[in-house]
C-alpha positions as CSV (number, residue, x, y, z in Angstrom):
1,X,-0.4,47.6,-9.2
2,X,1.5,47.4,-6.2
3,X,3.7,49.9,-4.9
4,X,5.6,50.0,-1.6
5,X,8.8,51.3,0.0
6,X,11.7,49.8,0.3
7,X,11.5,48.9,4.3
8,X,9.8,45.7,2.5
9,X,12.5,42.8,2.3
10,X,11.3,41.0,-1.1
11,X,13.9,39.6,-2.9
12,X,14.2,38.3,-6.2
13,X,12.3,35.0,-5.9
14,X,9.2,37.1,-4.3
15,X,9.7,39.8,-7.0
16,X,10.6,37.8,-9.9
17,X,9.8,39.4,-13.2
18,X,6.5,41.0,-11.8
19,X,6.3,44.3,-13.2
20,X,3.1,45.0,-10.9
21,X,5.2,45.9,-8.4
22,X,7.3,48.4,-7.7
23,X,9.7,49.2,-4.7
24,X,10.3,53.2,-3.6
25,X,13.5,53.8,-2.0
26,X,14.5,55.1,0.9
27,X,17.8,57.0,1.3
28,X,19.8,56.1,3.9
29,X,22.7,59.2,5.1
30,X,26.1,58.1,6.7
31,X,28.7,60.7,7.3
32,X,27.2,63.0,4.8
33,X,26.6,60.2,2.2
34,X,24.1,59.4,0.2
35,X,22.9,55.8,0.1
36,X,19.8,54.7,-2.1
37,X,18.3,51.7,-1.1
38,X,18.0,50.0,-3.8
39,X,20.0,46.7,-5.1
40,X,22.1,48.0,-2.6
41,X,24.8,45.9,-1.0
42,X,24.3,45.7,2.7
43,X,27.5,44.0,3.7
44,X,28.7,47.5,2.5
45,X,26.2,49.2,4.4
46,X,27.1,47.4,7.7
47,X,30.8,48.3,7.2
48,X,29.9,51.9,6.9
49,X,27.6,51.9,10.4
50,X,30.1,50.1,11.9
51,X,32.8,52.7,11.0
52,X,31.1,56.1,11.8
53,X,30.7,57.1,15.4
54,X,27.8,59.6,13.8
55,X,24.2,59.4,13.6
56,X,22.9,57.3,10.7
57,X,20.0,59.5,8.9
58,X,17.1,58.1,7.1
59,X,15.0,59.7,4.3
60,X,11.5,58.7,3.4
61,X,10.4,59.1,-0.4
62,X,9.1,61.7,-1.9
63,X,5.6,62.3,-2.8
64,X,6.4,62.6,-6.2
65,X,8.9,59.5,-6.0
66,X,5.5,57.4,-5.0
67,X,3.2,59.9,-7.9
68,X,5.5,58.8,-10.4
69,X,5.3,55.0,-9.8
70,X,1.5,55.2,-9.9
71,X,0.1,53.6,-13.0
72,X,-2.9,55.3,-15.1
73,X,-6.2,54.0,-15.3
74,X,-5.8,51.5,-12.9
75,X,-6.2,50.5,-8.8
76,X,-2.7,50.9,-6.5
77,X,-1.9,49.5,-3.6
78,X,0.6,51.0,-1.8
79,X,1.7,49.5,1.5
80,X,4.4,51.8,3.8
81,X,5.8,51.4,7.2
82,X,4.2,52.2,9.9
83,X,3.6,56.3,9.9
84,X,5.0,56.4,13.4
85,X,8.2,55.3,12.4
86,X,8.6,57.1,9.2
87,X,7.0,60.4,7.0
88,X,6.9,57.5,4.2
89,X,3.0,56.8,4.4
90,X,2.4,60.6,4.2
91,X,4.7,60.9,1.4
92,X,2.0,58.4,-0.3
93,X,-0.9,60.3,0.6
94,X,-0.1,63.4,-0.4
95,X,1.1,61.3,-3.9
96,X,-2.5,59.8,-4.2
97,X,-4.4,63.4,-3.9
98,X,-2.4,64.7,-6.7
99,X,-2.5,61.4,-8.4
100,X,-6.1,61.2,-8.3
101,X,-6.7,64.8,-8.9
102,X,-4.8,64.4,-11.9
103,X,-6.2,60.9,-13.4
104,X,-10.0,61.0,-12.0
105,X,-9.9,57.5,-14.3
106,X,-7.2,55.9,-11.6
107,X,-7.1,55.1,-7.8
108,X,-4.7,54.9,-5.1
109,X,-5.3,52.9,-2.0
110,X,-2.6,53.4,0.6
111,X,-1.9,51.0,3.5
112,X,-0.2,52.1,6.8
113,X,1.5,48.8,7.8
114,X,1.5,49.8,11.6
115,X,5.2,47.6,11.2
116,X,8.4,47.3,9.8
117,X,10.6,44.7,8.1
118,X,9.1,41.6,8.3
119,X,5.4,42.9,9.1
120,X,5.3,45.3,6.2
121,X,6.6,42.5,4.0
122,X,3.8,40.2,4.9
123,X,1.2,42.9,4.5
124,X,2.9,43.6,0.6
125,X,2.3,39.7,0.4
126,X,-1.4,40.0,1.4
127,X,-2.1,42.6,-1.4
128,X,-0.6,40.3,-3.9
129,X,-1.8,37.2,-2.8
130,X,-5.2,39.3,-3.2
131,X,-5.1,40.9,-6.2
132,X,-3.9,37.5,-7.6
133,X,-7.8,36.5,-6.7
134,X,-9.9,39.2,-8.8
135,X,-11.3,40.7,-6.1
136,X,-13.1,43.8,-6.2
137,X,-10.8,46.7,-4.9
138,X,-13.2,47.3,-1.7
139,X,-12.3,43.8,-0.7
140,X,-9.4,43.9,-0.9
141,X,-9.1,46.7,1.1
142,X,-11.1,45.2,3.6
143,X,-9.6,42.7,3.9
144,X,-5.7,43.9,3.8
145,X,-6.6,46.6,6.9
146,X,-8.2,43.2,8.7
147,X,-5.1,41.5,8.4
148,X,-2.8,44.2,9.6
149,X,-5.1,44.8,12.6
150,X,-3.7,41.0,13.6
151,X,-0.5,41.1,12.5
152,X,2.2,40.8,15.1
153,X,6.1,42.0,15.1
154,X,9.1,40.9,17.7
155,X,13.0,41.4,16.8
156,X,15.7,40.2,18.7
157,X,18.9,43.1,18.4
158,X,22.4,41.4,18.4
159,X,23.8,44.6,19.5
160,X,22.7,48.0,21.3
161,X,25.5,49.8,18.9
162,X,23.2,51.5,16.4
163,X,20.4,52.2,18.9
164,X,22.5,54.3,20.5
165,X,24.2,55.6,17.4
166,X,20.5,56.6,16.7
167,X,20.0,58.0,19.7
168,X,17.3,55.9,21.1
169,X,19.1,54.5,24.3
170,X,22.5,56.3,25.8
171,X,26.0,55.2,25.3
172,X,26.0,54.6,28.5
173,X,23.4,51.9,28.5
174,X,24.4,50.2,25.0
175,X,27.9,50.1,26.6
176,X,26.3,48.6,29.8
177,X,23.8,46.7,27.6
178,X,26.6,44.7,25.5
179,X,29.0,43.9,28.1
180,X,26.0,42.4,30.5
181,X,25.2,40.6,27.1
182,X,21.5,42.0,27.2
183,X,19.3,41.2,24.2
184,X,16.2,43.1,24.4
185,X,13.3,41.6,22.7
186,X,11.1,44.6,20.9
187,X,8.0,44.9,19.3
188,X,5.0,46.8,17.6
189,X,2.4,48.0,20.3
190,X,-0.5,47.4,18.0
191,X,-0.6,51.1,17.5
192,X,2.4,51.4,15.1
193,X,5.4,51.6,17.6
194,X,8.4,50.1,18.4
195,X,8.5,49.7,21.9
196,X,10.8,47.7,24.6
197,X,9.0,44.2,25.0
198,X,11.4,42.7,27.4
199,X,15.3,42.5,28.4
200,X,17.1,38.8,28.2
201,X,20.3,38.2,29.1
202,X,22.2,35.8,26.8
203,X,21.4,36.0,23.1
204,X,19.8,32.0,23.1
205,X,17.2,32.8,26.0
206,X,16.4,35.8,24.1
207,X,15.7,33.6,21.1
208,X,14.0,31.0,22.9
209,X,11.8,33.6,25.1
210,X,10.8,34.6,21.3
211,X,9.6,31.4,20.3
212,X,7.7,31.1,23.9
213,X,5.5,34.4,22.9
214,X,4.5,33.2,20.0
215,X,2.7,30.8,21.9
216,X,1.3,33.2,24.4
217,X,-1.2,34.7,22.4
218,X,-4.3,32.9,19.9
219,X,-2.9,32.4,17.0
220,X,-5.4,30.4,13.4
221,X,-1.5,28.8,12.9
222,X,-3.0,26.5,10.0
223,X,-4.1,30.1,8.3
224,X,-0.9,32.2,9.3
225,X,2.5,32.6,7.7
226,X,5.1,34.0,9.7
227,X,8.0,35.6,8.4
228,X,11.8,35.6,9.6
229,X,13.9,38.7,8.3
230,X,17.4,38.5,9.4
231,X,20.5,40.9,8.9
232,X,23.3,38.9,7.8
233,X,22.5,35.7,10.0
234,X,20.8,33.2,7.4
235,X,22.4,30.2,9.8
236,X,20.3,32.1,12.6
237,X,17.6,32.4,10.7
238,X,17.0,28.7,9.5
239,X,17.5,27.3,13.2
240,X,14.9,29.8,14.6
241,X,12.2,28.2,11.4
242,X,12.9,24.7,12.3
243,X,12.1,25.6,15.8
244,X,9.4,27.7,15.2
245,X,8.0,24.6,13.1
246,X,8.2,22.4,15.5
247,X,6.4,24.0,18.2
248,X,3.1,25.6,16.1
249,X,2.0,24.5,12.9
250,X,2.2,27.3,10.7
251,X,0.6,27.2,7.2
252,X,4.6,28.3,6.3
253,X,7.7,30.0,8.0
254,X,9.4,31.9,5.0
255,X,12.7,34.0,5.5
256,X,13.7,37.4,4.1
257,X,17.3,38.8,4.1
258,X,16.8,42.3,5.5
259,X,16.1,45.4,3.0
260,X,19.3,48.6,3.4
261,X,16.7,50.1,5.7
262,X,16.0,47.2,7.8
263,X,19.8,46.7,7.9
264,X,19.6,50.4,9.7
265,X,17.0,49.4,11.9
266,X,18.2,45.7,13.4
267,X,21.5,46.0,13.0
268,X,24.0,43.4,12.1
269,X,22.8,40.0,13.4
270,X,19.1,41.7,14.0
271,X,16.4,39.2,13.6
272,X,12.8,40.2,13.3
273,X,9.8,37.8,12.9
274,X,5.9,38.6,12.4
275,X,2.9,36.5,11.8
């Protein structure tokens, strides 16, 4: 079984009819609202950021929202964003203890995805891709906390809005930010933050500067997919693959359309890749 939350951006092709896995929800709070995300429809979403001039709240799961997706008598993999971001990988830790407690027949591995978005979605990928193999549940532990120890993640914001909103930069500087047209290129630290990678001005420099650190940095492309997740920018999306492809040769460039909470996070017009 396979459990993760809902900062993973499957949709319905990579979920298909798979009852093996199962998405928890976050809850995502705008003006006093109450937004599960779940099915959810983000163009809704966006309207409502856009609209409020408060901050926009995020809720992690429960512990007993992950207990009660556990199955009995069986091995779970759980993968959650990264535990600096969020309290959702705690939430699942505390759910295996009592889960285990409970059914000494069953197990629970949890995986913090030290990313977001388009990372954590990869790493969901891994698990299922491995358990799809029969391998024995230390090996695929193994090998899933290998993978995320590699794993890389870079977004591209298409506006400073929401980080402000969020209180991560002042208004001042989103203000400043957007009118200088600054697109600041972010990523994971390897450590499970988001931090500031570089500042681009001019949203195509940032996107090409993107495709440039790819390069900078050994890569095993014939073994390596990378992943596009993009807010609302599908055109955006499918120009940055066919670049992407034809500078390294991934083993495949697959693209996501971003989860509620990864809405929250980029923005509209946010892209985020990892690989």
């Amino acid at each position: 079984m396979l459990i993760t939350d809902s900062c993973v951006d499957f949709n319905n092709e990579v979920l298909g009819d798979d009852t093996e896995i199962k998405r928890v929800p976050f809850i995502v709070t705008i003006d006093g609202n109450d937004i599960i995300d779940k099915n959810l429809d983000t163009s809704d979403l966006l309207s409502k950021m856009k609209e409020t001039k408060n901050r926009i709240l995020t809720a992690c799961p429960s512990p007993n929202d992950f207990f009660e997706s556990f199955k009995k008598n069986a091995e779970n993999y759980v993968v959650t964003i990264s535990s600096k971001l969020s309290g959702s990988h705690n939430s699942a830790i505390a759910a295996k203890d009592m889960f285990e407690e409970m059914e000494p027949e069953s197990h629970v591995h949890v995986f913090d995805s030290k990313t977001a978005c388009a990372g954590e979605s990869l790493v969901a990928l891994k698990v299922k891709e491995l358990l799809a193999q029969n391998l024995s549940s230390l090996d695929i532990v193994e090998k899933v906390n290998s993978y995320i120890s590699q794993l890389k993640t870079l977004f591209v914001l298409n506006s400073l809005d929401n980080l402000a909103k969020n209180g991560r930069i002042s208004n001042y500087q989103a203000i400043i930010g957007n009118l200088l047209n600054i697109a600041p290129i972010m990523g994971e630290n390897g450590q499970g933050e988001i931090v500031l990678k570089e500042k681009v001005r001019g949203k195509k420099k940032a996107f090409s500067r993107l495709v440039d650190m790819i390069g900078e940095a050994p890569v095993d492309f014939k073994n390596t997919v990378l992943a596009i997740t993009h807010v609302h920018a599908l055109e955006k999306a499918t120009e940055l693959k066919a670049v992407i492809e034809s500078r390294y040769p991934f083993k495949d460039v697959i693209i996501f359309e971003a989860s509620g909470l990864s809405t929250v996070y980029a923005d509209n017009g946010g892209i985020v890749i990892a690989y």
